[in-house]
Biopython code that builds the backbone (N, CA, C, O; Angstrom):
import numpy as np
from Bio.PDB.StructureBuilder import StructureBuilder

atoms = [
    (1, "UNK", "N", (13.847, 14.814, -5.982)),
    (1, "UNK", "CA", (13.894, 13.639, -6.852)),
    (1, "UNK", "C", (12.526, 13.379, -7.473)),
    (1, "UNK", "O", (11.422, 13.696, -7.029)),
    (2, "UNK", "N", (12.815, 12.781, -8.515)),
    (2, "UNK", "CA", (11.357, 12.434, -9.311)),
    (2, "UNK", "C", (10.730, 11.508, -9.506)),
    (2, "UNK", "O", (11.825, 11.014, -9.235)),
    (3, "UNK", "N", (9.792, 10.378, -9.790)),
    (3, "UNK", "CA", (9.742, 9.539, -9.992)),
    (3, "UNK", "C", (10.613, 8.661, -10.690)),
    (3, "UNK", "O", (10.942, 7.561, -10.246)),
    (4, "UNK", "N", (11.021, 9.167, -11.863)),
    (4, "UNK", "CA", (11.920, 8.285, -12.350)),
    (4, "UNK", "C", (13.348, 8.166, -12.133)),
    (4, "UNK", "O", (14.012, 7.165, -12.401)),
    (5, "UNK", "N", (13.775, 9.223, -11.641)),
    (5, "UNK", "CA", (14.978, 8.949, -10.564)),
    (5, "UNK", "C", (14.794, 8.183, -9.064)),
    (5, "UNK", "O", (15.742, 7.697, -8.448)),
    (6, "UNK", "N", (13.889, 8.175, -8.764)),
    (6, "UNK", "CA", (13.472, 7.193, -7.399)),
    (6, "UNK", "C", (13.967, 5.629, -8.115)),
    (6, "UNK", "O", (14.749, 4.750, -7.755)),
    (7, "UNK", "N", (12.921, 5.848, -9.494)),
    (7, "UNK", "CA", (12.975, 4.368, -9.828)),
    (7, "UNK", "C", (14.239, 3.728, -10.342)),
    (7, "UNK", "O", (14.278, 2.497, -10.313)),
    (8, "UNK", "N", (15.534, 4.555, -10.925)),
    (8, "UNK", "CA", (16.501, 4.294, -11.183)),
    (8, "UNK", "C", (17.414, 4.057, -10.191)),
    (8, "UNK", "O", (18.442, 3.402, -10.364)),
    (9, "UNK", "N", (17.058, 4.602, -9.081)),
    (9, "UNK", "CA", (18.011, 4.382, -7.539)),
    (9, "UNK", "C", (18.084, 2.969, -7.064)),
    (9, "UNK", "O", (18.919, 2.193, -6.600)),
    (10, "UNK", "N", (16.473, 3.001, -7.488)),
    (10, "UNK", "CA", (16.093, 1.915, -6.662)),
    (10, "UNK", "C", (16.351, 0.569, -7.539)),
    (10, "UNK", "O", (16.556, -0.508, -6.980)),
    (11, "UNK", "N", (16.326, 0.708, -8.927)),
    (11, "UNK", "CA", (16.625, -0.709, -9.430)),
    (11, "UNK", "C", (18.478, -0.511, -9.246)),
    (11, "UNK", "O", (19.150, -1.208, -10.006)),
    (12, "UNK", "N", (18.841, -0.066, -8.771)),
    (12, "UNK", "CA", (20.413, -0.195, -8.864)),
    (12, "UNK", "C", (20.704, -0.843, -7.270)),
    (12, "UNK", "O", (21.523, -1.751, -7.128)),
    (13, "UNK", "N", (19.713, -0.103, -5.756)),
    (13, "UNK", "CA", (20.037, -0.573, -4.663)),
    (13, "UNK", "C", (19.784, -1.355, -3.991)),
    (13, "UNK", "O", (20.426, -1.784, -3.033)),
    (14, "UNK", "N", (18.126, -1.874, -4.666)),
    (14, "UNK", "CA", (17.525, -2.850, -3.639)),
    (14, "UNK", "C", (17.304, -3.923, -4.504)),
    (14, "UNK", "O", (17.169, -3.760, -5.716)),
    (15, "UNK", "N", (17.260, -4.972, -3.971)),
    (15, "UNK", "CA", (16.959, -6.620, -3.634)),
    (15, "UNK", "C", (15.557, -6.816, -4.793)),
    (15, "UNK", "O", (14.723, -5.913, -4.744)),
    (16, "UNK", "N", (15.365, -7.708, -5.579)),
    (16, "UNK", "CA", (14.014, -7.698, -5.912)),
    (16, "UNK", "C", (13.745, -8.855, -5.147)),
    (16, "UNK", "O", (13.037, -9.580, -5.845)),
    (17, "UNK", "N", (13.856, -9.118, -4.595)),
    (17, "UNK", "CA", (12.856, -10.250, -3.634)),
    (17, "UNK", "C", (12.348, -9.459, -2.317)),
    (17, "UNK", "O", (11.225, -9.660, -1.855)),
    (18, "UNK", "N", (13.542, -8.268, -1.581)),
    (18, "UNK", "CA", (12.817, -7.645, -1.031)),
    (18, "UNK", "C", (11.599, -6.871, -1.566)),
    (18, "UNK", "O", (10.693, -6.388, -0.888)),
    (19, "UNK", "N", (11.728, -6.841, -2.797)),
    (19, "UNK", "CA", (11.060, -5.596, -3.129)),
    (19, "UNK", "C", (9.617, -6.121, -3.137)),
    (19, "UNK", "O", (8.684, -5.499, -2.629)),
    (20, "UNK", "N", (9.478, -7.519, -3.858)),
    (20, "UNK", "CA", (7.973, -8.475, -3.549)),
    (20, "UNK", "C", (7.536, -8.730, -2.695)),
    (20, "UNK", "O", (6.408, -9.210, -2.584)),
    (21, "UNK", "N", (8.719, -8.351, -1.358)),
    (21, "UNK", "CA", (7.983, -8.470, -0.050)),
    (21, "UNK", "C", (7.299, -7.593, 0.411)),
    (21, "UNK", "O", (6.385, -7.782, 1.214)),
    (22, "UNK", "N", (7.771, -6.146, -0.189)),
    (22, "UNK", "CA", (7.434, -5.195, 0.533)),
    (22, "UNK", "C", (6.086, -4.924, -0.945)),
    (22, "UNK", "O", (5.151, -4.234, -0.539)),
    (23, "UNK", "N", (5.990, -5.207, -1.911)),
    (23, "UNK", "CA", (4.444, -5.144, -2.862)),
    (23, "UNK", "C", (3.415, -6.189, -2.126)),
    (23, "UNK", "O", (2.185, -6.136, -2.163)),
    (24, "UNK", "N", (4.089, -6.982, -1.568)),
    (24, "UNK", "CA", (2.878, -7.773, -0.957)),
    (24, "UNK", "C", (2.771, -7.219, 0.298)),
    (24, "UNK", "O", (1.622, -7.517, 0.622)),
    (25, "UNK", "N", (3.242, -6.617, 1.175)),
    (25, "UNK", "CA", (3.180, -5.891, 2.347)),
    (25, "UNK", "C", (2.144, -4.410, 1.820)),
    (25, "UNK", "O", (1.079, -3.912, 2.186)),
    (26, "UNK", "N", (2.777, -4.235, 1.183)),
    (26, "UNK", "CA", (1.455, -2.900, 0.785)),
    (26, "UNK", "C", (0.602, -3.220, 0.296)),
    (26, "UNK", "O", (-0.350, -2.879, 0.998)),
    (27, "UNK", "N", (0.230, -3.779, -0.664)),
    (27, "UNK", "CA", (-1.089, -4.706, -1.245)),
    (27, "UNK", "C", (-2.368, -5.360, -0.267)),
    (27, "UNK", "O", (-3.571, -5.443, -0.513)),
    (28, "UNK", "N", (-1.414, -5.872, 1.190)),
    (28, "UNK", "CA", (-2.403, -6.246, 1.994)),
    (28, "UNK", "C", (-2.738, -5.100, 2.952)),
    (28, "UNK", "O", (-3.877, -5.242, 3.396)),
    (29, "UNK", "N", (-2.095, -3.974, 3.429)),
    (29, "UNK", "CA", (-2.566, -2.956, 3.856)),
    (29, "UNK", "C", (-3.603, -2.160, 3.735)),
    (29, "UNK", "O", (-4.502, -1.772, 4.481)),
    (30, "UNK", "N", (-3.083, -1.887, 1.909)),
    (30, "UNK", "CA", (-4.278, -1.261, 1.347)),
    (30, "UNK", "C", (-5.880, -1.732, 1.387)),
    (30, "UNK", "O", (-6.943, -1.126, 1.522)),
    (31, "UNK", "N", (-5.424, -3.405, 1.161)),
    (31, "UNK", "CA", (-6.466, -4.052, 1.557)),
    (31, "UNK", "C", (-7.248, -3.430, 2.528)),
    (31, "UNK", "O", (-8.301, -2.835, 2.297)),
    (32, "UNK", "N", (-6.410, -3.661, 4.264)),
    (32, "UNK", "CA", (-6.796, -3.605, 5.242)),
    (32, "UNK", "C", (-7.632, -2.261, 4.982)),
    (32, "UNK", "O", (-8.858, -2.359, 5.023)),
    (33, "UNK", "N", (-7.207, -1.343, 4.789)),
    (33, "UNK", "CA", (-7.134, 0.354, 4.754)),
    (33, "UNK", "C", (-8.674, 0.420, 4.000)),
    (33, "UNK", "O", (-9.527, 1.177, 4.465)),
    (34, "UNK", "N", (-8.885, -0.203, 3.123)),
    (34, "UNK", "CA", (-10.081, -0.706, 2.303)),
    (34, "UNK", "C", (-11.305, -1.089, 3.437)),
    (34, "UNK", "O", (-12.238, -0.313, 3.643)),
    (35, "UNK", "N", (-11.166, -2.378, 4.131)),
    (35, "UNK", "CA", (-11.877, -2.613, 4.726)),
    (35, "UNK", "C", (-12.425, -1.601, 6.156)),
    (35, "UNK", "O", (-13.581, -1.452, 6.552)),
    (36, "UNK", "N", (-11.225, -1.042, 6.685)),
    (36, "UNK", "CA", (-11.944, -0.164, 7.587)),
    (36, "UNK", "C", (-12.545, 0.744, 7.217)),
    (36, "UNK", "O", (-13.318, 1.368, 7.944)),
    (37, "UNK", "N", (-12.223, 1.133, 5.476)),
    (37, "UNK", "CA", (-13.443, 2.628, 5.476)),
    (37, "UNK", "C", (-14.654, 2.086, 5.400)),
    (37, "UNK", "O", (-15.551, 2.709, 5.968)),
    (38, "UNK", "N", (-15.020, 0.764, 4.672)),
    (38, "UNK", "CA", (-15.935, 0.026, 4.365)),
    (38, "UNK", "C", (-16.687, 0.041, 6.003)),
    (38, "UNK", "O", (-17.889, 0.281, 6.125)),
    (39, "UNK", "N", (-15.768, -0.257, 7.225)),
    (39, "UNK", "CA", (-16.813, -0.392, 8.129)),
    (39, "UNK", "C", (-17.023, 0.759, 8.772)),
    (39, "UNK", "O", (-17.553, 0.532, 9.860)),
    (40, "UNK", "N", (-16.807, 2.109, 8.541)),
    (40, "UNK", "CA", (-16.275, 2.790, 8.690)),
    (40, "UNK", "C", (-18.152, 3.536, 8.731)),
    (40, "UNK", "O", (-18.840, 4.111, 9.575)),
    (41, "UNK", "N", (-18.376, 2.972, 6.940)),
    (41, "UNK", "CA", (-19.339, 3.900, 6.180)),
    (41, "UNK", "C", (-20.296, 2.725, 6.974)),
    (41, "UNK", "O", (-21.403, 3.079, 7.379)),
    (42, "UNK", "N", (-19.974, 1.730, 7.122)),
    (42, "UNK", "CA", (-21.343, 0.710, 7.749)),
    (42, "UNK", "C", (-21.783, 1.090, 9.211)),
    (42, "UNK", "O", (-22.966, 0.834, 9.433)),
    (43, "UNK", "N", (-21.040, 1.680, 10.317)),
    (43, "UNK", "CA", (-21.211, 2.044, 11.457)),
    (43, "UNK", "C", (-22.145, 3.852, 11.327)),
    (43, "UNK", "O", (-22.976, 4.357, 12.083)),
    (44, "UNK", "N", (-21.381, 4.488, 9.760)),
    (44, "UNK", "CA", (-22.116, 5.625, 10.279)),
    (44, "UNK", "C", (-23.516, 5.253, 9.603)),
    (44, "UNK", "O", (-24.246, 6.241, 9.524)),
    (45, "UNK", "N", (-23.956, 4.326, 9.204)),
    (45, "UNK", "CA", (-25.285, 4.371, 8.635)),
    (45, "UNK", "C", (-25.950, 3.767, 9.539)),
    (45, "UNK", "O", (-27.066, 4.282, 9.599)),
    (46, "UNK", "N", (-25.806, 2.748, 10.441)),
    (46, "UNK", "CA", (-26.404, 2.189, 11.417)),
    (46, "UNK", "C", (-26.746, 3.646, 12.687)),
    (46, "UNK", "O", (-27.710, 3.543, 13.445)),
    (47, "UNK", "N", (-25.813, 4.916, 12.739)),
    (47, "UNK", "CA", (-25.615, 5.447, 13.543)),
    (47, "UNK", "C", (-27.101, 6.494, 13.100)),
    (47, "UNK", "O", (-28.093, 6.922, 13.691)),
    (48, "UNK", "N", (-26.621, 6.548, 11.950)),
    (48, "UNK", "CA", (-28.186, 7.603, 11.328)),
    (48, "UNK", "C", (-29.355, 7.284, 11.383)),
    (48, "UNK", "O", (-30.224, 8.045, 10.956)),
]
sb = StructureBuilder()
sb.init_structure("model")
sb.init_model(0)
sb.init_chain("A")
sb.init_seg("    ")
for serial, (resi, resn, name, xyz) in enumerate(atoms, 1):
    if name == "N":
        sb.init_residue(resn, " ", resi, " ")
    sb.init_atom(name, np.array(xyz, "f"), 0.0, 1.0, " ", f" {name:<3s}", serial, name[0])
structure = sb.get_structure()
């Protein structure tokens, strides 16, 4: 499947309110995912 067949599946099967749940569920992850490389790069410089 391709992108734009994903995206045609998906506006036919799912919920758009689920679907804002789950953009705000990834949005803050990435966040998270963000911040640990951030401390990530701050621990190895303290380490050097």
């Amino acid at each position: 499947m391709d992108r734009k067949q994903i995206i045609e599946t998906l506006k036919k099967e799912i919920d758009i309110e689920w679907l804002k749940v789950l953009n705000k569920f990834l949005k803050s992850y990435i966040d998270f995912l963000e911040i640990i490389g951030e401390l990530e790069k701050e621990i190895k410089k303290e380490q050097s």
